[in-house]
Structures are given as C-alpha cells and as structure tokens.
C-alpha positions in Angstrom: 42.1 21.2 188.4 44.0 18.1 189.4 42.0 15.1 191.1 43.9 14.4 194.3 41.5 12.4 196.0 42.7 9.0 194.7 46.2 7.6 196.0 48.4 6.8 193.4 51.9 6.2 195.0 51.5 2.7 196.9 53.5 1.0 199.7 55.9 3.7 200.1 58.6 2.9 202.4 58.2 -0.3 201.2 60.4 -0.6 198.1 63.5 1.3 197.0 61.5 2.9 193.4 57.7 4.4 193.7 55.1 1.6 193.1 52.4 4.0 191.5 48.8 2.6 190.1 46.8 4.7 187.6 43.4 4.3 186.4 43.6 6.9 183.9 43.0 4.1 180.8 39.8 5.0 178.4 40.0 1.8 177.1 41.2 -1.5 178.8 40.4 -5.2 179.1 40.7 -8.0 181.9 40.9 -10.5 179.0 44.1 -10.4 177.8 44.8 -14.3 177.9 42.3 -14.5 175.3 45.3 -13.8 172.8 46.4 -17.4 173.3 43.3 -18.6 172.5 43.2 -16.9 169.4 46.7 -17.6 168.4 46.1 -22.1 169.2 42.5 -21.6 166.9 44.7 -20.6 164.0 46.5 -23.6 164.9 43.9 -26.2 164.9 41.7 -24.2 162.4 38.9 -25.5 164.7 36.4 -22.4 164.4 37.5 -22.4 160.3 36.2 -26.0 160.1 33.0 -25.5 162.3 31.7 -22.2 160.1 32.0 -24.6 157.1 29.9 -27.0 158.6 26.8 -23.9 158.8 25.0 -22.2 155.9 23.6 -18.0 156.0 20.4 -17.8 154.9 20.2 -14.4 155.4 20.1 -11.8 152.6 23.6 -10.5 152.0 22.8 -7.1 151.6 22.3 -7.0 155.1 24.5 -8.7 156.3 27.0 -6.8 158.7 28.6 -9.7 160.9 29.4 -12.5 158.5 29.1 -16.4 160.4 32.4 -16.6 161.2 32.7 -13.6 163.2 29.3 -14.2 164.9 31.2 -17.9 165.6 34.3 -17.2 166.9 32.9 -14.2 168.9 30.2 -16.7 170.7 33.2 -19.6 171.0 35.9 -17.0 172.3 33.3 -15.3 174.8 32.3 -18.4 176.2 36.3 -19.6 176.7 36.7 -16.3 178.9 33.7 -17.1 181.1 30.8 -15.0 179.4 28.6 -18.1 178.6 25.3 -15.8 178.5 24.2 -14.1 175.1 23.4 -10.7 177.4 27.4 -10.6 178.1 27.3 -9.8 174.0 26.2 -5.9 174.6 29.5 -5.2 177.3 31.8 -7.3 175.4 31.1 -5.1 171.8 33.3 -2.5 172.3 35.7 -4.5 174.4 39.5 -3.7 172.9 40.8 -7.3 173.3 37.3 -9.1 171.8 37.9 -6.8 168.5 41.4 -7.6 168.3 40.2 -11.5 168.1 38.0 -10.9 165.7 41.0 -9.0 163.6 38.8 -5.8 164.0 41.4 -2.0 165.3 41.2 -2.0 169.1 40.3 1.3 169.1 38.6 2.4 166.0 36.9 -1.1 164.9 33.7 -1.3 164.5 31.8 -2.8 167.5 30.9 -6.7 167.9 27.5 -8.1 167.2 25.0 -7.5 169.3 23.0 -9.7 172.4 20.0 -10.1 169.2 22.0 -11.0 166.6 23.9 -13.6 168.9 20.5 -14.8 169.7 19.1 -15.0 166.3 22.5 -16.6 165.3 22.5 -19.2 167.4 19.1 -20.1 167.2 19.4 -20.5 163.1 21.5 -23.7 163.3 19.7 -26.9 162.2 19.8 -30.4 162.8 21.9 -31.1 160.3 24.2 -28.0 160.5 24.6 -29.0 164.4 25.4 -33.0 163.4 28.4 -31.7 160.7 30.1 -29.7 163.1 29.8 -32.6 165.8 31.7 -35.2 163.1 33.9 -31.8 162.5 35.1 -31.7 165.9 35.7 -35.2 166.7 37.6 -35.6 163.6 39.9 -32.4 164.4 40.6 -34.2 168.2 41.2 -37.3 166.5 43.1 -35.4 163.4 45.5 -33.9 166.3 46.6 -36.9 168.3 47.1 -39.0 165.3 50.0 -36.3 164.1 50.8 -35.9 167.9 51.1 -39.9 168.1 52.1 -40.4 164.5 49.6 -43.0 164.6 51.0 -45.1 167.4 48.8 -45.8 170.2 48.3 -49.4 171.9 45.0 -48.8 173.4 42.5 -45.8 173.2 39.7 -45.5 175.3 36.6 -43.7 174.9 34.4 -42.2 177.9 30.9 -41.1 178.0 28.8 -39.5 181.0 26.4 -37.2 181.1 26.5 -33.7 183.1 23.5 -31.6 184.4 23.6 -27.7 183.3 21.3 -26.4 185.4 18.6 -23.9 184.2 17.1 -20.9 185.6 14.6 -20.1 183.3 11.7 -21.4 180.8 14.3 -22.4 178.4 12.5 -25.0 175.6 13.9 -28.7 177.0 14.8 -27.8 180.5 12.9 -30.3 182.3 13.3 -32.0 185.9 15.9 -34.2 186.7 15.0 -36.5 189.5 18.3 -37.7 190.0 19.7 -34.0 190.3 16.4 -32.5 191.5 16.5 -29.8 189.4 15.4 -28.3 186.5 18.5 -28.7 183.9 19.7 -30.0 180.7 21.6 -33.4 180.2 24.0 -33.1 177.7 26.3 -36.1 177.1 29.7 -35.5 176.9 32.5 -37.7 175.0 35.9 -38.0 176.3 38.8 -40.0 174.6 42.6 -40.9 176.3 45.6 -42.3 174.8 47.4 -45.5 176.2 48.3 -44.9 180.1 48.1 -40.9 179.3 46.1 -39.3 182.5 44.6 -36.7 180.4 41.2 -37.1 178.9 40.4 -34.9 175.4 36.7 -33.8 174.9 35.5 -34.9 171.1 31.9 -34.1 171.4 29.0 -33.0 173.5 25.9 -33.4 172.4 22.7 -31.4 173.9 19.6 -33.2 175.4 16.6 -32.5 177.3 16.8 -32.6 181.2 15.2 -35.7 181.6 16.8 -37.8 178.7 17.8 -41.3 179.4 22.0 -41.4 179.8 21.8 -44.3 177.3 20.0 -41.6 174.6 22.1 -40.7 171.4 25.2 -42.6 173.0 25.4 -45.4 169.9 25.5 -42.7 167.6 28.4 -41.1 169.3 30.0 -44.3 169.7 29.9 -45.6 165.6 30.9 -42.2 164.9 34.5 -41.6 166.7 34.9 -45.7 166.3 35.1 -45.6 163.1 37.7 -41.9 163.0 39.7 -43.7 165.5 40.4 -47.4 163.7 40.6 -45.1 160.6 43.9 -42.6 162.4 45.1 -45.5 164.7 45.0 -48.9 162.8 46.7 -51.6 165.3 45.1 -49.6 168.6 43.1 -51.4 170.7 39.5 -49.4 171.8 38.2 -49.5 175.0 34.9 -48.1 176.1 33.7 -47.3 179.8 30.2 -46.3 180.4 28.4 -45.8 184.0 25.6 -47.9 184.9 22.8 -45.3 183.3 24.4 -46.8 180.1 24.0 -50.3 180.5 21.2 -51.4 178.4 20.6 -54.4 175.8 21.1 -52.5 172.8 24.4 -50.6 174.2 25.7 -54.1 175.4 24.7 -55.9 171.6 26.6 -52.7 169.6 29.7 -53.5 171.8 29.6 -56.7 170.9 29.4 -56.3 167.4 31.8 -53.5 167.1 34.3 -56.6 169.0 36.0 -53.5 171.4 36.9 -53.9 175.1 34.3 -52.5 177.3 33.6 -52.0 181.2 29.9 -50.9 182.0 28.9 -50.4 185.2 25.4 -52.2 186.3 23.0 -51.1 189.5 22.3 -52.9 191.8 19.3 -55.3 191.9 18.0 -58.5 193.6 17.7 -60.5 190.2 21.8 -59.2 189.5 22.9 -60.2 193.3 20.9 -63.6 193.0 22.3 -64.6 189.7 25.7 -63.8 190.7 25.7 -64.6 194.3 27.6 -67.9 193.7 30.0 -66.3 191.7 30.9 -63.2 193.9 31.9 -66.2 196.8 35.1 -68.3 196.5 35.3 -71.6 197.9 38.5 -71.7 197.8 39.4 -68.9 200.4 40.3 -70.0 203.4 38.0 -69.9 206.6 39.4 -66.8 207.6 38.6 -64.6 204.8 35.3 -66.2 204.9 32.8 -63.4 206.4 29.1 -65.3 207.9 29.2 -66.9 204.4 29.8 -64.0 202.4 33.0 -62.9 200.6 35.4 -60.4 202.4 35.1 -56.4 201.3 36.5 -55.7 197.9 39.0 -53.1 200.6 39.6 -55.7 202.1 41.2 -58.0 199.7 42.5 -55.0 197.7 44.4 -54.2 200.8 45.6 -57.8 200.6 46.7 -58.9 197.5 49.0 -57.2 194.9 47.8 -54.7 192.1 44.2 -55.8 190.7 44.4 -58.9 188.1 42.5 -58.1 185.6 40.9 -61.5 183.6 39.6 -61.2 180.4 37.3 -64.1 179.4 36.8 -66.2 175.9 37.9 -63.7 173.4 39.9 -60.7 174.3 38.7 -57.9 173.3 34.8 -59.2 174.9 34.3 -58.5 178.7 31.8 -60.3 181.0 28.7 -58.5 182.5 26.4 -60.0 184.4 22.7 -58.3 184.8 19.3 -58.5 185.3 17.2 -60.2 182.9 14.1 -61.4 181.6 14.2 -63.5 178.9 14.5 -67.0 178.8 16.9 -67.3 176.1 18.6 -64.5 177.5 19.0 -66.4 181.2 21.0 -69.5 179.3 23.5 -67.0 178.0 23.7 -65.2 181.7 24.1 -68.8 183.2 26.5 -69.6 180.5 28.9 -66.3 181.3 28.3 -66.7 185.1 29.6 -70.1 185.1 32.9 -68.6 182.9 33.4 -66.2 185.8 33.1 -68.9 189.0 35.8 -70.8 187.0 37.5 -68.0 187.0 37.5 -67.3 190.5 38.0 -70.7 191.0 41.9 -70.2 190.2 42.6 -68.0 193.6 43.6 -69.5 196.3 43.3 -68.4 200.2 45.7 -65.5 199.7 43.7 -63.4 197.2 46.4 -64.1 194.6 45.9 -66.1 191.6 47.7 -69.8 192.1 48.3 -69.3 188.0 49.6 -67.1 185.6 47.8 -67.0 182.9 50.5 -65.7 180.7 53.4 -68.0 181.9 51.1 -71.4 182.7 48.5 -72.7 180.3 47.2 -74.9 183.0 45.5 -71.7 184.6 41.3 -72.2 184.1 41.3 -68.9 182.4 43.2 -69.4 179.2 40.6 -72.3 178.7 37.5 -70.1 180.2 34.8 -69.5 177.0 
C-alpha cells in the first residue's frame, strides 16, 4: 500500500509545472563537491607525492586498504568537514567517498574502517612526517613557479601559530596560558607572491600546546628559503614573524640568510627606554608635540601620505630595536638606534620626509649604516 503521509508536490499554485521532492534514494551523498577535489589532486599529484614519502610495514597478505587509499580517504574526509577518525565508520559505504577512491558507487567494497584509520595514522614516523613536509612545500613552491614562470619581484613568507583546541587526553595537549585552554599549537607557514592578496599554505607542522611560537620555526624557514631562491632566482624574500618569534637566534638566522624581515617585539621598559629618544622627533613642530611625547601613530597616519618605508645600511637588513642584556649586545643596539634617530631626523613638522631618498642623495638615509 502506497505511503501518503509524506507531501511530495510543493508550492503548488506557486509555479506553472509541479515542483515535487522525493526521498525515495537508497543511496545518496551530501558531498558531491568532493568530485572537484578529486579531479585538482590528479592535477597537482599532491596525495601521489605524499604516499611516496611513507613506508607499510605491514605484512602484505593482509593487507586490504593499501597506503594510498587509507591517505586520500583521511585527506579527502577532512576537506569535506569530517576531521574526526569516528566519521570513518558513516563515511565507508558513502557512494561519493568510494567514487574518490576509484572504488563502484554501489557495489565497491566499503572504505577502511575508524581502527584502521587510527592505526594508520598513528604508524607515521618522524622521518616519514618530515618527507612529506619538504614534499608539500616543494609542490606549493613547484606550482607558482610554472604559474609565475619563475618571475616574481618579491616573495614573502608568514609564520604564526594557531590553537586547535582539545577535548580529550590526547598525548601533547597541554595548557595554553595565552588561550586558556587545553590545545595544540601547530605552526603554520604561509607564502604570497609580489602585491598578490592571497596567501598559499606550504606547511604546518604539529607541536605541543604549550610550545614556544619561536619552536621548529628556523627549520621551516632554511627549508622553503632554499626551494624558493632555487624556483625564483632574482626574487627578493621577505619574512614577517609576530612578536612570540622575536628571539636572538631567529633575529641572527635572518641575518645570515641576508632576507628582508619585519618582527614584531612586546612591549617592555628596557625596549621603551632604549628607544624613547628615537620614537620623539625634534624636528616636529610644537603642535604635533603631545606633553613631550610624539603624536599617535593614527594620528600622523591620518596626516601624512601613504607610510614611507626606510630601509637602513644594507637593503635587504631591517632595524629592530629590543630588550637586551649583554654588553656587547647594548653597543650594537646603541649603534642601530642612533641609525634610526637619523633617520627620523629627515621629517620635518608635516610628517613628510623633507628628502627623497631616491631622487636626492643629500637625504640622511642613503648615508644611514
């Protein structure tokens, strides 16, 4: 007997032709986007270079989900929003999940299971997990070379790290203090392409909640340096870190890698007293002048034309100015301090600079170092 209970026939009165809904499908799937996926993977071979980077230690004669499949089943399901290993069990028989793993819709055999995923993932080693990091920085750097043809002016790399929060006893989910919360901190790599808005992820690397953001971060560095001067000769590489980066042995790698850099520094009372002199220019005019101290950065922002941006002594070094306690250490921050009052020392009481140092040599800058 026919089921009448459920209205089929929507809207009517609405349109000129019956709008009529059915949910009469045995088998169907709310992932059907996932095709594109699977179609820009064969592109980029990304998922074929990453199982290469892995070895199976298992013994072959049991063996019923090779690596790749157990790869691209874990990369896919976590593109469509099913980052947990349980989602494996309601995602096995799924029609358009078997269809990226080149398995019959309908009569395939069913993907792996939540254990297997588990065991899977927890077989990876050290060194299995470092090649597939180099493996995926080269294929981002591999893909805007061909997209650029090589030509890029300057490239610039960004770091940060993220919290993923955890809800569990996971092993190295420990408290954060600065996200109060018990999370991990993995630091995430980002590289853009001249004055190109959009930033291209070329690694992320897992740590433990309460990692320093400065751990791992020279490795990541040395590694997509040296893809990048080896796909883009002549481009100019530029690195931005937050202040949880800034560090001696961060700022002494920059420095001998001779790249552009911009590091953010916190706050403190040795920074603000060392700089103090610098961050006030006698020569703005009374007006600007704010019970001794120098206007708002808004302020003059709001003021002046688009930033000028100086670059001191050689070009591709930046200033930074920081706390520090060394003595031999306090000559060089004298030294650079003094670089940067002569360098404000060019504006006059407008906010703009009296020179250009482009057009006139006489500005303080092109001498500066």
């Amino acid at each position: 007997m026919p089921d009448d209970s459920t209205q089929c026939w929507l809207f009517p009165g609405l349109f000129l032709r019956q709008v009529v809904a059915t949910f009469d499908q045995e088998r169907g799937s709310s992932d059907g986007g996932a095709i594109l996926l699977k179609a820009a993977d064969e592109r980029l071979g990304l998922t074929r270079a990453l199982v290469n980077c892995l070895s199976d230690v298992r013994d072959p004669d049991r063996v019923t989900h090779d690596l790749r499949e157990l790869l691209q089943q874990r990369v896919f399901g976590i593109a469509c929003g099913y980052p947990d290993g349980n989602d494996s069990d309601r995602l096995a028989e799924d029609p358009v999940h078997k269809m990226l793993l080149d398995r019959d819709p309908v009569e395939g055999e069913g993907l792996a299971s939540q254990p297997t995923i588990s065991r899977f993932e927890n077989s990876a080693s050290a060194k299995n997990l470092f090649r597939m990091g180099e493996e995926l920085a080269r294929g981002v750097v591999k893909r805007h070379r061909k997209r650029l043809q090589g030509r890029a002016r300057r490239i610039t790399i960004d770091l940060d790290s993220t919290a993923d929060l955890a809800h569990g006893d996971q092993q190295l989910a420990l408290f954060n203090g600065h996200y109060e919360n018990t999370c991990y901190l993995p630091l995430l790599g980002f590289v853009s392409f001249d004055d190109e808005p959009d930033q291209y992820l070329f690694t992320a690397l897992l740590r433990p909640g309460n990692s320093p953001d400065k751990r791992g971060a020279v490795g990541v560095l040395k590694r997509v340096i040296a893809l990048l001067r080896a796909g883009f000769a002549k481009a100019t590489i530029r690195v931005r870190l937050d202040a949880g980066f800034a560090s001696p042995e961060i700022f002494d790698y920059l420095d001998a890698e001779g790249v552009e850099y911009a590091v953010a520094m916190p706050k403190n009372s040795v920074l603000e007293r060392r700089a103090r002199r610098s961050l006030t220019c006698r020569h703005h005019s009374p007006s600007l002048i704010h019970g001794g101290r120098s206007p708002p950065a808004s302020a003059l922002s709001s003021r002046s034309n688009p930033t000028l941006h100086l670059s001191l002594g050689r070009p591709h070094h930046s200033i930074r100015v920081g706390a520090v306690r060394h003595a031999p250490q306090e000559r060089r921050l004298e030294r650079l301090t003094s670089r940067f009052d002569r360098a404000l020392g060019c504006y006059s009481s407008n906010d703009r600079c009296k020179y250009t140092p482009e057009l006139n040599p006489a500005c303080p800058m092109n001498n500066a170092g």
